[in-house]
MIMAR-800100 format. One record per residue (C-alpha): residue number from 1; residue in three letters; x, y, z. Coordinates in steps of 0.5 Angstrom, whole numbers, plus 500, padded with zeros to 3 digits. Layout:
<rec><nr>NUM</nr><rest>ALA</rest><px>X</px><py>Y</py><pz>Z</pz></rec>
...
// end
This chain:
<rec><nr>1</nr><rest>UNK</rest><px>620</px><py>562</py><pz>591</pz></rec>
<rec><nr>2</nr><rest>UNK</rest><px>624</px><py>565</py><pz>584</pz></rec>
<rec><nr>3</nr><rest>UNK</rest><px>631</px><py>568</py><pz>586</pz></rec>
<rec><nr>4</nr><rest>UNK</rest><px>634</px><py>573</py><pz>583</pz></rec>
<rec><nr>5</nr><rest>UNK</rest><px>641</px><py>572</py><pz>580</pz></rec>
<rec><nr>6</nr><rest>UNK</rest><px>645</px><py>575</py><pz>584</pz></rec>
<rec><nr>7</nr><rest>UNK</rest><px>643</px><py>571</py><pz>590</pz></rec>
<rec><nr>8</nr><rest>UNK</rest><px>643</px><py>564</py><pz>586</pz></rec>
<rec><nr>9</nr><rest>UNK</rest><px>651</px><py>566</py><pz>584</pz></rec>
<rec><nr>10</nr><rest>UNK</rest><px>653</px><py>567</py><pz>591</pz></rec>
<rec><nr>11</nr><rest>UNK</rest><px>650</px><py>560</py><pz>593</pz></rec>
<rec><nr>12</nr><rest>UNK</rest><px>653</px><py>557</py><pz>587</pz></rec>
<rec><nr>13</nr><rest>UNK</rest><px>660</px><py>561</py><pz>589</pz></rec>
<rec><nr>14</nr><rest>UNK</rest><px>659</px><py>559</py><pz>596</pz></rec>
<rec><nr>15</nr><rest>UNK</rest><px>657</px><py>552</py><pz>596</pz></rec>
<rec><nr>16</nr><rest>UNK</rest><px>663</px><py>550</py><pz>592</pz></rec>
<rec><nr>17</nr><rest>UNK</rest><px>667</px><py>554</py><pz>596</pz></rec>
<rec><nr>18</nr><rest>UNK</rest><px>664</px><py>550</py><pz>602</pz></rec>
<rec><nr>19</nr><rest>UNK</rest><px>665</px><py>544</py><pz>597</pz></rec>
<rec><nr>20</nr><rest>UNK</rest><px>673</px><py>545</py><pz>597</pz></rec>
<rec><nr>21</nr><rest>UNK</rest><px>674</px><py>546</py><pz>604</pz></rec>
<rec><nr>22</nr><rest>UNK</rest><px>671</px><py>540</py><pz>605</pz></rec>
<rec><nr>23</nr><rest>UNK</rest><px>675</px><py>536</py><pz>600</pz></rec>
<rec><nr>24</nr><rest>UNK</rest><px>680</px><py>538</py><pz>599</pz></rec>
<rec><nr>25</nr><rest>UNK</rest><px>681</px><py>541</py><pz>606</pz></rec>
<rec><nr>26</nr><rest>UNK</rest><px>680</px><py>533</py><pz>608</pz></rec>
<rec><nr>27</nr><rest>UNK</rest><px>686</px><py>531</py><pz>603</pz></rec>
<rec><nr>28</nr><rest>UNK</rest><px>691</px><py>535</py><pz>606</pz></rec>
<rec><nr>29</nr><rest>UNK</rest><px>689</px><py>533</py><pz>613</pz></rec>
<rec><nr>30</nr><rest>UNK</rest><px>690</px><py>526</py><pz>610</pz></rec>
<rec><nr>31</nr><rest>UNK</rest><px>696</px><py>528</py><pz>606</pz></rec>
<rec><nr>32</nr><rest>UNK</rest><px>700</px><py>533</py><pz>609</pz></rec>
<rec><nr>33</nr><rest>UNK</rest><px>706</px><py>532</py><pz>615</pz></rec>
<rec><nr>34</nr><rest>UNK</rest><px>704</px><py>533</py><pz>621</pz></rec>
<rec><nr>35</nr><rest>UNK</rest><px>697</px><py>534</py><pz>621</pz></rec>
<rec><nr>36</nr><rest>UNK</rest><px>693</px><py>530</py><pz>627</pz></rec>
<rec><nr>37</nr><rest>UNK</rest><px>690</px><py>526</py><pz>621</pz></rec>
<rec><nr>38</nr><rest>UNK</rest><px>697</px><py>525</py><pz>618</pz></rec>
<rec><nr>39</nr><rest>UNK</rest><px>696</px><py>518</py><pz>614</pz></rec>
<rec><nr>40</nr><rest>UNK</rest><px>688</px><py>517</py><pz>617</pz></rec>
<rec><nr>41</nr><rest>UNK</rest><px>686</px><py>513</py><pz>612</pz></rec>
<rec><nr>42</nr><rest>UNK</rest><px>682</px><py>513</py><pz>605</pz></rec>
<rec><nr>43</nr><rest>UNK</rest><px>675</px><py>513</py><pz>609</pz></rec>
<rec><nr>44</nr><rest>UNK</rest><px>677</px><py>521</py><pz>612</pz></rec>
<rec><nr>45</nr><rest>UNK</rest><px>678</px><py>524</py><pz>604</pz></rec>
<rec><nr>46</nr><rest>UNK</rest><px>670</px><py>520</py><pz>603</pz></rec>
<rec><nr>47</nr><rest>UNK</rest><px>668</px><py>523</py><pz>608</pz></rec>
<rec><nr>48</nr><rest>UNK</rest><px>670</px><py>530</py><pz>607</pz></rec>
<rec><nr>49</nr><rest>UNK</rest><px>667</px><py>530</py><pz>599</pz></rec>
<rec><nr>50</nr><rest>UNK</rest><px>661</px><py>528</py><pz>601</pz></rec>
<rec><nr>51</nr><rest>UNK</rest><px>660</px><py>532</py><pz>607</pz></rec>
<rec><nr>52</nr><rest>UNK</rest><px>663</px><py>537</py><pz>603</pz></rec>
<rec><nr>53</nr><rest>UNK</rest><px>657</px><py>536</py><pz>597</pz></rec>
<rec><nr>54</nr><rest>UNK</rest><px>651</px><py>534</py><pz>603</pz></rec>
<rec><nr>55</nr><rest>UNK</rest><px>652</px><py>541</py><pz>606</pz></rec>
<rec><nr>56</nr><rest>UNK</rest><px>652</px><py>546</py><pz>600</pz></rec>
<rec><nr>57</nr><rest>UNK</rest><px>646</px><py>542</py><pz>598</pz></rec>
<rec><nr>58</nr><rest>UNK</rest><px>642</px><py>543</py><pz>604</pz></rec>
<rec><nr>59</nr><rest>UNK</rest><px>643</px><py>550</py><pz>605</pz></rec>
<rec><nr>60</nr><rest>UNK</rest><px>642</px><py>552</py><pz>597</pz></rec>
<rec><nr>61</nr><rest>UNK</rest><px>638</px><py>547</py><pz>593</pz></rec>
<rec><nr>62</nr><rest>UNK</rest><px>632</px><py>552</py><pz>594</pz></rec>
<rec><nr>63</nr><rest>UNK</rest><px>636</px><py>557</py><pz>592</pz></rec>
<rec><nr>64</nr><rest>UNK</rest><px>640</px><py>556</py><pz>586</pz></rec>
<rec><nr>65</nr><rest>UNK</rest><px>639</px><py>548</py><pz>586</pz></rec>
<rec><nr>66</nr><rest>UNK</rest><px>647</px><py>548</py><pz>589</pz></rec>
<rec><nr>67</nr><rest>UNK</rest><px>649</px><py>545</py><pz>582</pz></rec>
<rec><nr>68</nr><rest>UNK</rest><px>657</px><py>547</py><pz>585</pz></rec>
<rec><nr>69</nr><rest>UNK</rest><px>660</px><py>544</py><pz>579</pz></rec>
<rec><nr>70</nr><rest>UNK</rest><px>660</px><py>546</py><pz>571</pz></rec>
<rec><nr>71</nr><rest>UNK</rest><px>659</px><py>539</py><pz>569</pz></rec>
<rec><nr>72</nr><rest>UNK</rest><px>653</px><py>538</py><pz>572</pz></rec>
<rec><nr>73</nr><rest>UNK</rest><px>651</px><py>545</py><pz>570</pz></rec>
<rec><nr>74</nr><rest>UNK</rest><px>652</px><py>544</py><pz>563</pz></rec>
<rec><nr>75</nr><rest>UNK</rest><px>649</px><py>538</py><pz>562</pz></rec>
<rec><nr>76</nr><rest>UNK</rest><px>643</px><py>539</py><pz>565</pz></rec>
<rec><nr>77</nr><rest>UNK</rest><px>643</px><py>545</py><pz>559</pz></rec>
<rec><nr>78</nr><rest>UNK</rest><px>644</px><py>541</py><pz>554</pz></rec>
<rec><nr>79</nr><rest>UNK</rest><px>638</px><py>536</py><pz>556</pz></rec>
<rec><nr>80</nr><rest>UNK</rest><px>634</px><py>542</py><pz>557</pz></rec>
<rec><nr>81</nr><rest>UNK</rest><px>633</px><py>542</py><pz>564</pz></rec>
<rec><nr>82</nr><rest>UNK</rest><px>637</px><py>549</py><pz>565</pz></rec>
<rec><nr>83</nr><rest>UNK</rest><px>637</px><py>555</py><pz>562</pz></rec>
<rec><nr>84</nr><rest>UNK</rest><px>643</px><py>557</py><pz>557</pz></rec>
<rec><nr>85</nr><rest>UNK</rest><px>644</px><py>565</py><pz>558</pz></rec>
<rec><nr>86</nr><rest>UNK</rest><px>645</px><py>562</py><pz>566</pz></rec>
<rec><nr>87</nr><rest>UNK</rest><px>651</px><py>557</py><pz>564</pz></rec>
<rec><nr>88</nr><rest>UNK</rest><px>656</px><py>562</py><pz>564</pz></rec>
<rec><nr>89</nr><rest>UNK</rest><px>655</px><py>565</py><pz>569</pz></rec>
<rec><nr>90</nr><rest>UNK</rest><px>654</px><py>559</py><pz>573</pz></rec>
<rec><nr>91</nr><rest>UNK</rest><px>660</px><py>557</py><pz>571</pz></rec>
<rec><nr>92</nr><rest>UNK</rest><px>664</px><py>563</py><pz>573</pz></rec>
<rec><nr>93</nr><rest>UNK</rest><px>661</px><py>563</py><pz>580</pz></rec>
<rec><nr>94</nr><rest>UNK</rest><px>663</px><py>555</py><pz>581</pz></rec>
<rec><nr>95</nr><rest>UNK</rest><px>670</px><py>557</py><pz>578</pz></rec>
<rec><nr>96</nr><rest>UNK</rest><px>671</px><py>562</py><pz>584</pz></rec>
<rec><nr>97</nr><rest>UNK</rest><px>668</px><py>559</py><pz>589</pz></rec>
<rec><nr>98</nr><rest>UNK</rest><px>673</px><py>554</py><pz>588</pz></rec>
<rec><nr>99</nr><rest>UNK</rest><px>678</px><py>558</py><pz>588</pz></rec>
<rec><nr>100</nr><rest>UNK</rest><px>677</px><py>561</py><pz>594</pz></rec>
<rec><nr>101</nr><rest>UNK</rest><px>676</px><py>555</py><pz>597</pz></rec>
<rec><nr>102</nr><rest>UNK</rest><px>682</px><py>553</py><pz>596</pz></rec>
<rec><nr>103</nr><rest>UNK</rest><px>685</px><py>558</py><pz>597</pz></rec>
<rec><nr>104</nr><rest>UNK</rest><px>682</px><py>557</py><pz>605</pz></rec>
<rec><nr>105</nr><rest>UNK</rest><px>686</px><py>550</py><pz>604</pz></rec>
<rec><nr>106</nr><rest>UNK</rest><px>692</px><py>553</py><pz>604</pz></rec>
<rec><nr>107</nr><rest>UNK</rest><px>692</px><py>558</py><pz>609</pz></rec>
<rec><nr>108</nr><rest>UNK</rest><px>689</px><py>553</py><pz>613</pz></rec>
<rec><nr>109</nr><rest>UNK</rest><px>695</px><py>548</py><pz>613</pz></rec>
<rec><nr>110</nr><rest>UNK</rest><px>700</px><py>553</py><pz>611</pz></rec>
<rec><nr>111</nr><rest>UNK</rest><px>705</px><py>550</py><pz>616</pz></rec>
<rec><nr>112</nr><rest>UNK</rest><px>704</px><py>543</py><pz>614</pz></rec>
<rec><nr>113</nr><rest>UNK</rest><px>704</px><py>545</py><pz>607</pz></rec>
<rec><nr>114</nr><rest>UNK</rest><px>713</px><py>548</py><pz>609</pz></rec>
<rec><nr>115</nr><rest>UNK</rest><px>713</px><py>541</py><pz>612</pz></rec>
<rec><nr>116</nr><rest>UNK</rest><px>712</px><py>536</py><pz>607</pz></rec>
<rec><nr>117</nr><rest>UNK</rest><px>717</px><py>534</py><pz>602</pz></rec>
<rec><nr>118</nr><rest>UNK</rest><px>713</px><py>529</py><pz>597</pz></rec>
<rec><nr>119</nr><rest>UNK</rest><px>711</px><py>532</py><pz>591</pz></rec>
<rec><nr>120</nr><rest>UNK</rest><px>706</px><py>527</py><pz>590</pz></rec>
<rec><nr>121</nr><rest>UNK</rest><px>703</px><py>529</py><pz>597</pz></rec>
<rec><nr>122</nr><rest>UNK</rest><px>702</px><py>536</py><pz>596</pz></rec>
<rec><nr>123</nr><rest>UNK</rest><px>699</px><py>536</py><pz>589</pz></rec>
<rec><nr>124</nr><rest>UNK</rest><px>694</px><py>531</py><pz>592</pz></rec>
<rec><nr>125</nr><rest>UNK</rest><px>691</px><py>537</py><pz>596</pz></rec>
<rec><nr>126</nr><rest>UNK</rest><px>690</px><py>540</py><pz>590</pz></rec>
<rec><nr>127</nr><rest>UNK</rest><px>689</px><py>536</py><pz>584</pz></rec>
<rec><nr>128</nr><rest>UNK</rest><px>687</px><py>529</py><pz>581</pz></rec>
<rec><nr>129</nr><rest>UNK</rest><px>691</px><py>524</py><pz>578</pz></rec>
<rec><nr>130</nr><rest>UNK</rest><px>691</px><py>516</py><pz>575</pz></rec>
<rec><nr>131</nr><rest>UNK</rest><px>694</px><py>512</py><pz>579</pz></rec>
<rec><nr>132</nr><rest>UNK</rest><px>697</px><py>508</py><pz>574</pz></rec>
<rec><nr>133</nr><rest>UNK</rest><px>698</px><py>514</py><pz>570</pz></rec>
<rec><nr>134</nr><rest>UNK</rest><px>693</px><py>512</py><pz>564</pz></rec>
<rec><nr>135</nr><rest>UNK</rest><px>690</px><py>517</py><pz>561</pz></rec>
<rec><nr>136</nr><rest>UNK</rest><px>685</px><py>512</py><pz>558</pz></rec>
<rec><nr>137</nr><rest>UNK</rest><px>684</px><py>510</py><pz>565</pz></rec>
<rec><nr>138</nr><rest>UNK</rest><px>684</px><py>517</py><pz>568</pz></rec>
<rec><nr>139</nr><rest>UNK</rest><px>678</px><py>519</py><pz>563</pz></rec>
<rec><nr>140</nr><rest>UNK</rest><px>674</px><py>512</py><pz>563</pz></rec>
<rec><nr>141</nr><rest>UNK</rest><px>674</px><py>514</py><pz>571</pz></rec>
<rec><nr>142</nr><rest>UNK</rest><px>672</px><py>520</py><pz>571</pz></rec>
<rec><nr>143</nr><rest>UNK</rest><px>666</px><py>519</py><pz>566</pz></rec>
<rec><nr>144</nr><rest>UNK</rest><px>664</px><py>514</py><pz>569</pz></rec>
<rec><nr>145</nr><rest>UNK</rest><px>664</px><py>517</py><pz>576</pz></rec>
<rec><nr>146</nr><rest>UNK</rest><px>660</px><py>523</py><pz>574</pz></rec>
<rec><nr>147</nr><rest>UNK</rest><px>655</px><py>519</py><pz>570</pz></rec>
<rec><nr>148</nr><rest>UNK</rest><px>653</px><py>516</py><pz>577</pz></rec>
<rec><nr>149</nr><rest>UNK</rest><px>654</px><py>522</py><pz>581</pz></rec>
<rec><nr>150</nr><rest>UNK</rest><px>649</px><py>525</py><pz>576</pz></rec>
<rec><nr>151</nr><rest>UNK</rest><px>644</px><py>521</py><pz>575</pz></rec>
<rec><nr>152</nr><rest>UNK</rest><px>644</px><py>518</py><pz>582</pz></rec>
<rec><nr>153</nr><rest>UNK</rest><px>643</px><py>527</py><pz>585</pz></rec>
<rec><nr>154</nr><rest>UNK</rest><px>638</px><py>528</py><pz>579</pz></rec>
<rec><nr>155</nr><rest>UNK</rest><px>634</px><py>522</py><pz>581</pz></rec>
<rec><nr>156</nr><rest>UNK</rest><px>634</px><py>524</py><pz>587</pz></rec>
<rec><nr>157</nr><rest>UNK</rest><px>633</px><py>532</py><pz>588</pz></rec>
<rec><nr>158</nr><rest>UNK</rest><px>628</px><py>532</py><pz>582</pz></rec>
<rec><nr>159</nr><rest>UNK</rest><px>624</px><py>525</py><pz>583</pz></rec>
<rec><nr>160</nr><rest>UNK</rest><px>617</px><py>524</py><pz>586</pz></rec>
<rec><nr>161</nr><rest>UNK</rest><px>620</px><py>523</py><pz>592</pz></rec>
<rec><nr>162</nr><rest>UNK</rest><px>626</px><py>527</py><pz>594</pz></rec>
<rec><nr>163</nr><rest>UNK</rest><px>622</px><py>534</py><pz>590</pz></rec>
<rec><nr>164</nr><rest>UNK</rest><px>617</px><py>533</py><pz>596</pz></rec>
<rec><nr>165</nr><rest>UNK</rest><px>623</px><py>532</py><pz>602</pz></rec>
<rec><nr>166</nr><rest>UNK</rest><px>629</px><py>536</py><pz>599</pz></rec>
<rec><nr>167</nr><rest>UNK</rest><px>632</px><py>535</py><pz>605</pz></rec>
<rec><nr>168</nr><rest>UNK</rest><px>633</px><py>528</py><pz>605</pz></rec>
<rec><nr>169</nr><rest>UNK</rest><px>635</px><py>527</py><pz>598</pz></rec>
<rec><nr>170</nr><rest>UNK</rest><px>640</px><py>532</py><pz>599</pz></rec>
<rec><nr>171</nr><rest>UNK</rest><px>643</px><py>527</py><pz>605</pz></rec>
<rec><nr>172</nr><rest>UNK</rest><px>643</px><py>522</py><pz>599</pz></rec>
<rec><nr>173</nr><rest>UNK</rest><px>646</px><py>525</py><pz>595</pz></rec>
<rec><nr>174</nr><rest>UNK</rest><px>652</px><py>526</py><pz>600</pz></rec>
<rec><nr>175</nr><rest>UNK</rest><px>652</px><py>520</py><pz>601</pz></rec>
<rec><nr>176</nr><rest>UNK</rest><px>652</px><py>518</py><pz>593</pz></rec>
<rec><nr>177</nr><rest>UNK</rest><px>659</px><py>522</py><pz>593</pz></rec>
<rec><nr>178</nr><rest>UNK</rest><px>661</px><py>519</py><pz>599</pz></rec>
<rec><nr>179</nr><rest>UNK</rest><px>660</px><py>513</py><pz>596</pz></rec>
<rec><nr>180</nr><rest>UNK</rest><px>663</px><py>514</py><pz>589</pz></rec>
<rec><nr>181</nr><rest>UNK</rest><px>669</px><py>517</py><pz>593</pz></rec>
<rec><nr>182</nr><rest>UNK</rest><px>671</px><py>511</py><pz>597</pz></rec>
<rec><nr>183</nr><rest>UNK</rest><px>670</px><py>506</py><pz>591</pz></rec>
<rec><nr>184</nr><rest>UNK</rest><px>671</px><py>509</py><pz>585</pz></rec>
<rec><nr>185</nr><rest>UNK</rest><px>676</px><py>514</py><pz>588</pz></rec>
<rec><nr>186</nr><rest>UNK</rest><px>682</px><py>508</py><pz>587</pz></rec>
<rec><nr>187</nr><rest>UNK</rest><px>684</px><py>511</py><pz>580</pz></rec>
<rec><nr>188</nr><rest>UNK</rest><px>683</px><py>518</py><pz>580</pz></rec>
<rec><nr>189</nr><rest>UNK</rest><px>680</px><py>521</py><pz>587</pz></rec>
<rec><nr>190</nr><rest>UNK</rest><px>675</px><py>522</py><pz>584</pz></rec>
<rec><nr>191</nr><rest>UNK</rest><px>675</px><py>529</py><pz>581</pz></rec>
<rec><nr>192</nr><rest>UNK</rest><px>668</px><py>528</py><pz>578</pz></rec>
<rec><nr>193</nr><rest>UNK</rest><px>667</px><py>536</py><pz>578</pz></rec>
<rec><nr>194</nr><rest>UNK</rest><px>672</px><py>541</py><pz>573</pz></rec>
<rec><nr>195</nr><rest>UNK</rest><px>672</px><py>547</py><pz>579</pz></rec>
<rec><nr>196</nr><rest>UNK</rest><px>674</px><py>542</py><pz>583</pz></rec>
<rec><nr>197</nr><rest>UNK</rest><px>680</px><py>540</py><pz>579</pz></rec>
<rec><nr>198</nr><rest>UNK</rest><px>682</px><py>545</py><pz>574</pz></rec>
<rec><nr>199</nr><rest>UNK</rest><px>682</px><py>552</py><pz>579</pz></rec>
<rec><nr>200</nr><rest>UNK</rest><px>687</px><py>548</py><pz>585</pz></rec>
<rec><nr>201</nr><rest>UNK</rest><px>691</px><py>546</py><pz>580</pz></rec>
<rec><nr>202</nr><rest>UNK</rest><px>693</px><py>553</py><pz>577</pz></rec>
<rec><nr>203</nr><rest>UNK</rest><px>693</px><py>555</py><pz>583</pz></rec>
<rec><nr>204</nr><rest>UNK</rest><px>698</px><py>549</py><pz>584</pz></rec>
<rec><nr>205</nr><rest>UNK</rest><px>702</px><py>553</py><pz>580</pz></rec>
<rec><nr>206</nr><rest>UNK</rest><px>702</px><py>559</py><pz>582</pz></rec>
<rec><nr>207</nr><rest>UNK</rest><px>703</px><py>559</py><pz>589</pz></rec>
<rec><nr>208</nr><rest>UNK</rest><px>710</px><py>559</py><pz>592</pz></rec>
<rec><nr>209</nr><rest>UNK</rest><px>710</px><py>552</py><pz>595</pz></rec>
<rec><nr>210</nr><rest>UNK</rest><px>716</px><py>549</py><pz>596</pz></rec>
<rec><nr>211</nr><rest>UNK</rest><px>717</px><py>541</py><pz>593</pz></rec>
<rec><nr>212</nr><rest>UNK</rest><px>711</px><py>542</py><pz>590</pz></rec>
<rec><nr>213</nr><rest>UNK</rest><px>713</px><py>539</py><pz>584</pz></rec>
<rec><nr>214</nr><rest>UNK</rest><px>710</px><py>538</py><pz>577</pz></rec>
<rec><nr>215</nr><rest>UNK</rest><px>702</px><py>540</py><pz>576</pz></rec>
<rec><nr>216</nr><rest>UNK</rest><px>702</px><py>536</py><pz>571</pz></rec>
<rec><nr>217</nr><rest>UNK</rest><px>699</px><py>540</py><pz>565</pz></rec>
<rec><nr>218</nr><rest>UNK</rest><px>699</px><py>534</py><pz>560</pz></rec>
<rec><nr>219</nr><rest>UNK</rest><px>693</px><py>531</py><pz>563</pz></rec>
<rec><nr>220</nr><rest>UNK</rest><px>690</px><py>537</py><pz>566</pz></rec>
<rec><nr>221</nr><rest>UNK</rest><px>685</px><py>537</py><pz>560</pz></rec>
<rec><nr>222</nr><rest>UNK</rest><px>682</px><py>529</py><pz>563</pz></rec>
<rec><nr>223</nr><rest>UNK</rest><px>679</px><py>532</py><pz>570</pz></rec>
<rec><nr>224</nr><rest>UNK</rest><px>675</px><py>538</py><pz>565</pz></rec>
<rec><nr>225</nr><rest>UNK</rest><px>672</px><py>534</py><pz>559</pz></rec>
<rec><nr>226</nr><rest>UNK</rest><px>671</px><py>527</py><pz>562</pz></rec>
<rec><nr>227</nr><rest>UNK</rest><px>666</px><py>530</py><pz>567</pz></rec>
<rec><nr>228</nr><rest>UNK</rest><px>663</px><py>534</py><pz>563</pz></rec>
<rec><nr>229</nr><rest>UNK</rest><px>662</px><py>528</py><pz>558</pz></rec>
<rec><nr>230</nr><rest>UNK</rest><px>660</px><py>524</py><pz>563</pz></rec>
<rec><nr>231</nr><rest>UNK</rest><px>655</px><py>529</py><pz>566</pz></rec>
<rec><nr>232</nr><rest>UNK</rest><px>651</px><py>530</py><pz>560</pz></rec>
<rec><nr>233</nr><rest>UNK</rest><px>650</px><py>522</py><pz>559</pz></rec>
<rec><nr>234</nr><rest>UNK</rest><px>647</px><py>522</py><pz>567</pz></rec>
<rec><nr>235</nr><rest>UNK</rest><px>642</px><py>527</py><pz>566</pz></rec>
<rec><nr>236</nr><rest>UNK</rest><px>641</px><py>525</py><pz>559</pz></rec>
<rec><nr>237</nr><rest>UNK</rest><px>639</px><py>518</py><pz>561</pz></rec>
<rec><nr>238</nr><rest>UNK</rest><px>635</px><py>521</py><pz>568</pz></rec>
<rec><nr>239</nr><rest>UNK</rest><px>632</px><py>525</py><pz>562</pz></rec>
<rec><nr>240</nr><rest>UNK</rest><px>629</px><py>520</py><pz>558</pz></rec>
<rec><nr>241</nr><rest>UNK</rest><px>627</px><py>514</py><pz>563</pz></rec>
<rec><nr>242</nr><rest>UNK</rest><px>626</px><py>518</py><pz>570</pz></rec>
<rec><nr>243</nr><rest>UNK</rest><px>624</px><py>525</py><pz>569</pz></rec>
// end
């Protein structure tokens, strides 16, 4: 069934709102003080990103693919996999989406957010970062992440099997992120999605929170660019050996 535009955008707003309230609701629930799962480990934050990505897969792949991520839709353009006049719109949907979803965050955890003192804590919640405050390195992680991501969701939801069960290639799916999240997620998170990373960390700057600290805009472009590059090498390689 072909849906139109209008529904294919709301899927994409909602799912990656879905997307960051799963997220990044995870990391301020691990970040943030006095939350009931204050310093509840690595596992948690893994957990919540691929739930966060499972879910808005099973409840709108049939509908807009549930992209939720401008690399992913870009790259799929560039490979001819998807339509360019539906890219920026896409994008548009995604890039609210996650600001609504973070937004949600914040009101969530309001009062932890008053309480935490640590800069580094409170951005966490928001944004990636390098932890060894490489940019090379930053770059190199979230290339690297995004290239597995897609080409592990497009080997799965477009392959022979997964276009036959979508159901079960979507809890894959999850699965890739979670996995992604708890290995490679050393470095940098990992973002591996510009939205995810790009809208909270405006937001980041905009909203009145106390010791909130740097937003670090210096490296703000690594999250934005080395996804998107990473993206078109993963469905470029899926294009050409898997399709």
């Amino acid at each position: 069934m072909e849906y139109a535009l209008m529904t294919k955008l709301a899927a994409e707003f909602v799912g990656t709102a879905i997307l960051m309230v799963f997220g990044n609701g995870a990391v301020a629930n691990v970040e943030l003080k006095g939350t009931k799962g204050f310093h509840s480990g690595w596992l948690t934050i893994a957990m919540g990103y691929g739930f966060g990505v499972m879910f808005p897969v099973l409840m709108f792949g049939a509908i807009s693919g549930a992209q939720i991520n401008p690399a992913m839709t870009i790259a799929q353009a560039v490979n001819g996999m998807f339509p360019w006049n539906q890219v920026l719109p896409f994008i548009v949907a995604q890039l609210l989406g996650a600001a609504v979803g973070q937004l949600l965050v914040y009101a969530a955890y309001y009062p932890h957010y008053r309480q935490t003192e640590s800069p580094e804590a409170i951005l966490a919640s928001f944004t990636t970062t390098d932890a060894s405050d490489s940019n090379s390195n930053y770059f190199i992680n979230e290339f690297i992440g995004t290239l597995i991501l897609v080409l592990g969701a497009l080997c799965c939801l477009e392959g022979d099997w997964g276009s036959k069960n979508k159901a079960s290639a979507a809890i894959v799916v999850g699965f890739i992120v979670w996995g992604l999240v708890t290995s490679l997620g050393g470095p940098t998170g990992p973002g591996l999605n510009p939205a995810r990373d790009l809208v909270p960390r405006i937001l980041h700057q905009l909203l009145p929170i106390a010791h909130k600290g740097s937003s670090r805009w210096g490296e703000a472009w690594i999250p934005v660019v080395a996804p998107i590059m990473g993206a078109i090498g993963g469905a470029f390689i899926f294009k050409q050996l898997f399709a």
